[in-house]
C-alpha positions in Angstrom: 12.7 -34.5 -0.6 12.8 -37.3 -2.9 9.3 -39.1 -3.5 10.5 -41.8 -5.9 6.7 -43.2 -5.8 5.5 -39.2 -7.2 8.1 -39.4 -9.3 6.7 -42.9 -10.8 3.4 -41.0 -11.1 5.3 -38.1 -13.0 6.3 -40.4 -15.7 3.2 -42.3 -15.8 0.6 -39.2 -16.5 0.8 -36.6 -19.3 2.4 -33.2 -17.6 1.7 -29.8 -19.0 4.6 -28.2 -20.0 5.9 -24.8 -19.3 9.3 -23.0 -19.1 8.6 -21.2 -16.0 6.0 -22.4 -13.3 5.3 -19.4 -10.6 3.1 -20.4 -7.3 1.6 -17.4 -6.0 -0.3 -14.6 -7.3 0.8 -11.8 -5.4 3.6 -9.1 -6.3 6.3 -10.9 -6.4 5.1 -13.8 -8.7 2.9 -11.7 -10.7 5.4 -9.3 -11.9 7.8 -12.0 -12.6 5.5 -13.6 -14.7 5.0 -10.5 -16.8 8.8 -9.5 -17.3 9.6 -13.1 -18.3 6.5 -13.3 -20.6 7.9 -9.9 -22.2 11.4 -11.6 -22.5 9.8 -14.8 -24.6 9.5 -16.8 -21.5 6.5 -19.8 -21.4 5.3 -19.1 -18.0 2.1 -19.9 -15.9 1.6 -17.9 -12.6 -0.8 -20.1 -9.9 -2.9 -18.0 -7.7 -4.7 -20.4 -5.4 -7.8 -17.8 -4.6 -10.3 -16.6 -7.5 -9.7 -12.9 -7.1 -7.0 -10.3 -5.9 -10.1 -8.8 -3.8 -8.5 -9.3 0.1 -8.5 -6.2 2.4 -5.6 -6.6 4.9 -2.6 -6.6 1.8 0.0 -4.4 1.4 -0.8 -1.3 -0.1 2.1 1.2 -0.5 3.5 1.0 -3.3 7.0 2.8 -3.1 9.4 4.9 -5.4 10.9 1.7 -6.7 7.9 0.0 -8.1 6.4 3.8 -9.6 9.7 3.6 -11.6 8.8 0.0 -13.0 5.6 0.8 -13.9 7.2 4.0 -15.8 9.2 1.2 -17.3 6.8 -1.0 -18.4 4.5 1.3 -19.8 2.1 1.1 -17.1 2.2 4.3 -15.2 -0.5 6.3 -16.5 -2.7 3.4 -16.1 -1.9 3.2 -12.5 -2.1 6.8 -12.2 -6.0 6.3 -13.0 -6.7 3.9 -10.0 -7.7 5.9 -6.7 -4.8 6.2 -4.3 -2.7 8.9 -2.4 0.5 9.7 -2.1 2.9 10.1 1.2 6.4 11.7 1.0 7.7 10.9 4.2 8.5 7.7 6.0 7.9 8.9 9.9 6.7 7.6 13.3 4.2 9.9 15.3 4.7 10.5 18.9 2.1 11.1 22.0 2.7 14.4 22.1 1.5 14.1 18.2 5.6 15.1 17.1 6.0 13.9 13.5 9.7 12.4 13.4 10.9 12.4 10.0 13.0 9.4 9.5 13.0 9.1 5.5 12.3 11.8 3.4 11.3 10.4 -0.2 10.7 13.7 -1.7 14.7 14.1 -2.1 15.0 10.7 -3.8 16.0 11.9 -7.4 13.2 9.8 -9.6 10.0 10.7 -11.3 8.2 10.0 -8.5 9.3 11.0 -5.4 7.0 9.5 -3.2 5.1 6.2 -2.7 1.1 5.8 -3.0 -1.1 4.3 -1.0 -3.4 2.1 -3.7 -5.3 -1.0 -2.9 -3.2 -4.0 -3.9 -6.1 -5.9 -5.5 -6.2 -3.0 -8.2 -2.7 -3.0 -8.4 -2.6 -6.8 -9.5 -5.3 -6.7 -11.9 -3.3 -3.7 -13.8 -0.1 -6.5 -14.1 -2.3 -9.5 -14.8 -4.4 -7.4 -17.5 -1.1 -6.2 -19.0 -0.2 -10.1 -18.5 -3.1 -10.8 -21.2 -1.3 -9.2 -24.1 1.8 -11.4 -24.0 1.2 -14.9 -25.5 3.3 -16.7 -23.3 1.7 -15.2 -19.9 -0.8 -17.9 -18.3 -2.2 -16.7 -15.0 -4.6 -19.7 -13.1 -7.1 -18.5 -10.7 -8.1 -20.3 -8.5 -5.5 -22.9 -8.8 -3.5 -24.1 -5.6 -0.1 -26.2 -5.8 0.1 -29.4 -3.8 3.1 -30.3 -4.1 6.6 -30.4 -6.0 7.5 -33.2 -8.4 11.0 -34.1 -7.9 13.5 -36.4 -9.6 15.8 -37.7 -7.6 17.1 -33.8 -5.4 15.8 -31.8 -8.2 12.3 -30.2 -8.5 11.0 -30.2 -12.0 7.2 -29.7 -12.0 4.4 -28.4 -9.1 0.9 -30.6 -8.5 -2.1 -28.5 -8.8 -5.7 -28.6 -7.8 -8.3 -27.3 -9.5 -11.9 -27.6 -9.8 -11.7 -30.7 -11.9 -9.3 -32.3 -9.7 -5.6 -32.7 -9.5 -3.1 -32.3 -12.4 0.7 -32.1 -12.6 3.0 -29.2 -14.7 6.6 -29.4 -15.4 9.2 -26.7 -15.7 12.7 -26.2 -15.8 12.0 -24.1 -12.8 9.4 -23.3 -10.0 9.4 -19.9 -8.4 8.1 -19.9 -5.1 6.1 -16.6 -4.4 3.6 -18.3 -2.1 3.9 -16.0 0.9 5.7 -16.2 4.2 3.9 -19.2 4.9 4.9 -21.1 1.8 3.8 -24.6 1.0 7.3 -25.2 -1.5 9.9 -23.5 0.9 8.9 -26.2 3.2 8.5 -29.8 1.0 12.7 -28.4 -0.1 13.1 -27.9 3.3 15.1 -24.5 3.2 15.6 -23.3 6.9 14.4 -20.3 8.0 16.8 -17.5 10.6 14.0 -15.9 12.4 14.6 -12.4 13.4 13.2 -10.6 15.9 9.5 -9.5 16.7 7.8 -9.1 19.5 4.3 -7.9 18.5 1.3 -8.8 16.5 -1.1 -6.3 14.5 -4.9 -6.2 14.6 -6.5 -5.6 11.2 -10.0 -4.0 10.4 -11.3 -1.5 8.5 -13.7 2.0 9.8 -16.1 3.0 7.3 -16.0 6.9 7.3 -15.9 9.7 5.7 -13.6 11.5 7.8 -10.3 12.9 6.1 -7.3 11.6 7.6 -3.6 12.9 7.0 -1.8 10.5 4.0 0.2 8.9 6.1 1.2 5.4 7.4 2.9 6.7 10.5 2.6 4.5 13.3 0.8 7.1 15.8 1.1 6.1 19.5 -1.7 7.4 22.2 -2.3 6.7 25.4 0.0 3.8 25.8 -2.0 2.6 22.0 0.1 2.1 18.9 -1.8 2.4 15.2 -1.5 3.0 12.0 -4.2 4.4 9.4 -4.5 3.9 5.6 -6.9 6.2 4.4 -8.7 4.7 1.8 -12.0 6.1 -0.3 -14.7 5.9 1.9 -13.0 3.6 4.7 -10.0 3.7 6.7 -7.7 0.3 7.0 -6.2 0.4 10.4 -3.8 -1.4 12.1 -3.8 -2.0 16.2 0.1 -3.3 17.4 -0.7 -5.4 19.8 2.0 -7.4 22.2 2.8 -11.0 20.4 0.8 -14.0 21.7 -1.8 -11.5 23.7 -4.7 -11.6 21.1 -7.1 -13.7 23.1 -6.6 -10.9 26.3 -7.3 -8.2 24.3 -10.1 -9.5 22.8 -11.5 -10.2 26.3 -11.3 -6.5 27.4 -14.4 -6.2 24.7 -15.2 -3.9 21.8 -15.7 -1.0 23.9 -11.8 -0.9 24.6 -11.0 -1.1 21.5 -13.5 1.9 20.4 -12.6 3.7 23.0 -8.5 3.4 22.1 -9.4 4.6 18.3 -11.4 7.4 19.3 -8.7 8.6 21.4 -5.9 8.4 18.8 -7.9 9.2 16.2 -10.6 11.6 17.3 -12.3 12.4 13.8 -13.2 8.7 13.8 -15.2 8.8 17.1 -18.6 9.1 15.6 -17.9 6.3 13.1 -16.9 3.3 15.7 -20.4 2.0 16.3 -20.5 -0.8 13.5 -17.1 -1.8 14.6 -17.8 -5.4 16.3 -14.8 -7.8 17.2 -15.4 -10.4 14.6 -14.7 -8.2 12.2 -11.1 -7.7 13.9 -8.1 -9.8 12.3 -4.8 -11.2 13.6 -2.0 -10.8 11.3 1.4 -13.0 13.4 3.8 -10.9 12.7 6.9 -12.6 11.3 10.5 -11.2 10.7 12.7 -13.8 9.2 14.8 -14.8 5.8 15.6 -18.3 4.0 19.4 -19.0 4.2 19.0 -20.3 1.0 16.5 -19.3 -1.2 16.6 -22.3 -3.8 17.5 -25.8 -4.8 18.1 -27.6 -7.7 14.9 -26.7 -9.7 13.7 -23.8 -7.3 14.1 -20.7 -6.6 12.1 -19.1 -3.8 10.8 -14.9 -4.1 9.5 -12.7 -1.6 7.7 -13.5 1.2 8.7 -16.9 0.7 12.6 -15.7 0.9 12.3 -13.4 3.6 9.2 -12.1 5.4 9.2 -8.7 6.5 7.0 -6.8 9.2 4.2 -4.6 7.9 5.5 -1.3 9.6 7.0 0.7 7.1 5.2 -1.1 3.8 8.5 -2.4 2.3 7.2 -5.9 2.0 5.2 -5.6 -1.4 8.1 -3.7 -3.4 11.1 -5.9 -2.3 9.0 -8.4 -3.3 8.3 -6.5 -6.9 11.7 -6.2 -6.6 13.1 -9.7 -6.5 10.4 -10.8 -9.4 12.3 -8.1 -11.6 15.7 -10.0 -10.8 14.5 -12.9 -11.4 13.3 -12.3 -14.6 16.2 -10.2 -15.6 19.0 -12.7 -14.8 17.5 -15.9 -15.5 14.9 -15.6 -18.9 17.6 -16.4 -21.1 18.8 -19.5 -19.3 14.3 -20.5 -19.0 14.4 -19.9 -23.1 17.4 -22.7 -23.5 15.3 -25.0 -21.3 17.3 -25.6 -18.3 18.7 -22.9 -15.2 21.8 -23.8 -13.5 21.9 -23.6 -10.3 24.6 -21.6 -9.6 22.2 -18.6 -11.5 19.7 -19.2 -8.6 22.3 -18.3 -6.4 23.2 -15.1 -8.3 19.6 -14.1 -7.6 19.9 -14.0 -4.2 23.1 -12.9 -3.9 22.0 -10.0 -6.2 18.9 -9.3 -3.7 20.7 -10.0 -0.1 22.2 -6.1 0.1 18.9 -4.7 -0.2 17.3 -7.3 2.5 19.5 -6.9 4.6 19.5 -3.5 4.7 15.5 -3.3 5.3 16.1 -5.9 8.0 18.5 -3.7 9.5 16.1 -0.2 9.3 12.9 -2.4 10.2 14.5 -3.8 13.4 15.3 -0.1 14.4 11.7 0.9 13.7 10.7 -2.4 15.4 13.3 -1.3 18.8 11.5 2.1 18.8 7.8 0.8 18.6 8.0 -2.6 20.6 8.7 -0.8 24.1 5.7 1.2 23.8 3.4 -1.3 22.6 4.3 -3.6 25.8 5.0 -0.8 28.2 2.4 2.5 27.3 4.7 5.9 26.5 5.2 7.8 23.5 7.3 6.9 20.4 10.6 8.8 20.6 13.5 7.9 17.8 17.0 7.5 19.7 18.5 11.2 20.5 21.2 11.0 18.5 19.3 10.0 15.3 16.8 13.1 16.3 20.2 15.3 16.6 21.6 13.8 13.3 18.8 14.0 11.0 16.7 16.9 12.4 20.5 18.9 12.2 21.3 17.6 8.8 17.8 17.0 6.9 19.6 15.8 3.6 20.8 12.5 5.9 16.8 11.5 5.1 17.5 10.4 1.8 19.4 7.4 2.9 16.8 5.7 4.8 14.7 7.0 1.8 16.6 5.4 -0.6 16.8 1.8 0.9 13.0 1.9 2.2 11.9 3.3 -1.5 14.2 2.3 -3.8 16.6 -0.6 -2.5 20.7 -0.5 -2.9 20.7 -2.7 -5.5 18.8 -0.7 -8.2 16.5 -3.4 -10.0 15.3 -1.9 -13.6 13.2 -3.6 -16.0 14.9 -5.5 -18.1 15.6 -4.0 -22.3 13.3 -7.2 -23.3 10.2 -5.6 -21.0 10.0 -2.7 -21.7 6.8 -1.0 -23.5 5.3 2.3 -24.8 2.4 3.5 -22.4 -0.7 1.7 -24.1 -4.4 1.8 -22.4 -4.8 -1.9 -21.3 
């Protein structure tokens, strides 16, 4: 981890100097950035692309995050972007059987439900909120390179940007650079990989055909889905078996046409534009960081722990973790210098709730794989039909750790605002 000849370079070049430095522009990062800004924080957020604008993101937005928002004074803002709302977390059968698994409309918040909202809109709200704190920085189109470190501990990111490569230094450096991150790899943190044995298809249907608001996986004809009804298009989502992207795509476009019209008949007459190319691979990975930080880093989100798409948990435990972040560790960034043992508590704070979405996605994922790889309909275990279809208040627990977590993050005293147009 050491680079003693970087670290030479470090001492040699003027560094710009920051109390937080956050890589990644996405939920987790972004939100971070805003609470800590609110809290007095110096903190520059790094996103490496020039917009939010990317179509296969995470779009649900759950119980949890609606709460934040409410929190931060956001709400009625978000309320204004287009989206739709979805009470129940459920899988779909062939024989078109909705099976209720989590029912958010007995969760006991102000919003008992989650949305379905394009992330890009989403992110601008928090970054344009971001512009009204003066210690809020958000790059665009800037990429980290690298970590500085001194000796085993980081203190600073290299960046590239359109007039070449500069370095920033911070008491810390959040990693919230995805599941594919760039700093989780330079500190070496070691990944348990956890089950998953299919990959998902991305494209959109442009249509004007109303579908239910749902994000049910719906199984037909030995064909797993899942649509996001959108204004005007329809994001879908093809489970496909893991490594089998290059068979599929040999069996042409008129099998994949031909499996959409069949689950989702009131798309049939909307297919024909539908080519291939326009068809995305998404490698689904299900895994967590035994450790999310060293000395100097602290890694959030998809760069802790990677979840699967099914079920749309991913973008609120990551909203989730920025919130603990910034609660238990923007006093120690205002002193100039986090101990280590407070990048533990962050994890340790967040590892009930992970867990327990592991735990509930791997169910979902035991359910779904079999018929993905061997054709048949989606059917929940019997006894968890018996149990929750005998008992319907048993929904809320499920509810409760897909929509709002166990450990119930609020926005920190120091974040809060009045509702404000932005």
């Amino acid at each position: 981890m050491t680079d003693p000849a970087h670290n030479q370079t470090a001492r040699n070049q003027t560094a710009v100097e920051y109390d937080c430095i956050i890589s990644g522009g996405g939920p987790a990062g972004i939100v971070a950035g805003l609470l800590l800004a609110r809290g007095g924080v110096k903190v520059v957020v790094l996103e490496k692309h020039t917009d939010f604008f990317r179509d296969f993101r995470g779009d649900t937005i759950h119980p949890s995050t609606l709460r934040l928002l409410d929190e931060l004074g956001l709400y009625h803002e978000f309320a204004r972007i287009t989206h739709r709302k979805v009470t129940n977390i459920s899988l779909i059968g062939d024989d078109g059987q909705d099976y209720i698994l989590g029912d958010l409309s007995r969760l006991n918040t102000a919003h008992p439900f989650m949305t379905i909202a394009p992330q890009w809109d989403f992110l601008n709200l928090l970054a344009k909120a971001g512009e009204h704190e003066p210690g809020f920085d958000l790059r665009m189109g800037v990429e980290m390179t690298s970590l500085i470190w001194d000796g085993d501990r980081v203190i600073g990111v290299r960046v590239q940007t359109s007039d070449g490569e500069t370095e920033l230094r911070a008491p810390l450096v959040v990693a919230a650079d995805g599941r594919w991150s760039k700093a989780r790899d330079e500190a070496q943190l070691s990944m348990r990989e956890l089950r998953s044995t299919i990959d998902v298809w991305w494209f959109r249907i442009d249509t004007t055909a109303q579908l239910d608001d749902t994000i049910a996986p719906r199984a037909k004809g030995g064909n797993v889905f899942v649509a996001i009804p959108r204004d005007g298009h329809v994001q879908m989502a093809r489970l496909i078996p893991k490594g089998e992207d290059a068979r599929f795509r040999e069996q042409g476009i008129g099998s994949l046409r031909a499996a959409v019209a069949e689950t989702f008949p009131a798309l049939a007459d909307d297919l024909e534009a539908l080519e291939l190319d326009d068809v995305k691979l998404l490698d689904v990975r299900r895994n967590e960081a035994k450790r999310w930080f060293v000395d100097g880093l602290l890694c959030i989100g998809d760069s802790a722990h990677a979840m699967s798409p099914l079920g749309g948990v991913g973008v609120n435990l990551a909203v989730q973790d920025g919130v603990a972040t910034a609660h238990l560790l923007a006093k120690s960034l205002r002193s100039g210098y986090v101990p280590t043992r407070e990048l533990r508590r962050v994890q340790r704070r967040r590892m009930l709730t992970t867990k327990a979405v592991e735990l509930l996605q791997g169910g979902i994922h035991a359910m779904i794989e079999p018929v993905v790889h061997n054709g048949g309909a989606i059917r929940p275990p019997k006894p968890v039909v018996w149990l929750l279809t005998t008992f319907p208040a048993l929904t809320v627990i499920p509810a409760r750790i897909l929509g709002m977590g166990i450990t119930a993050e609020h926005a920190p005293d120091f974040a809060r605002g009045q509702p404000k147009r932005i």
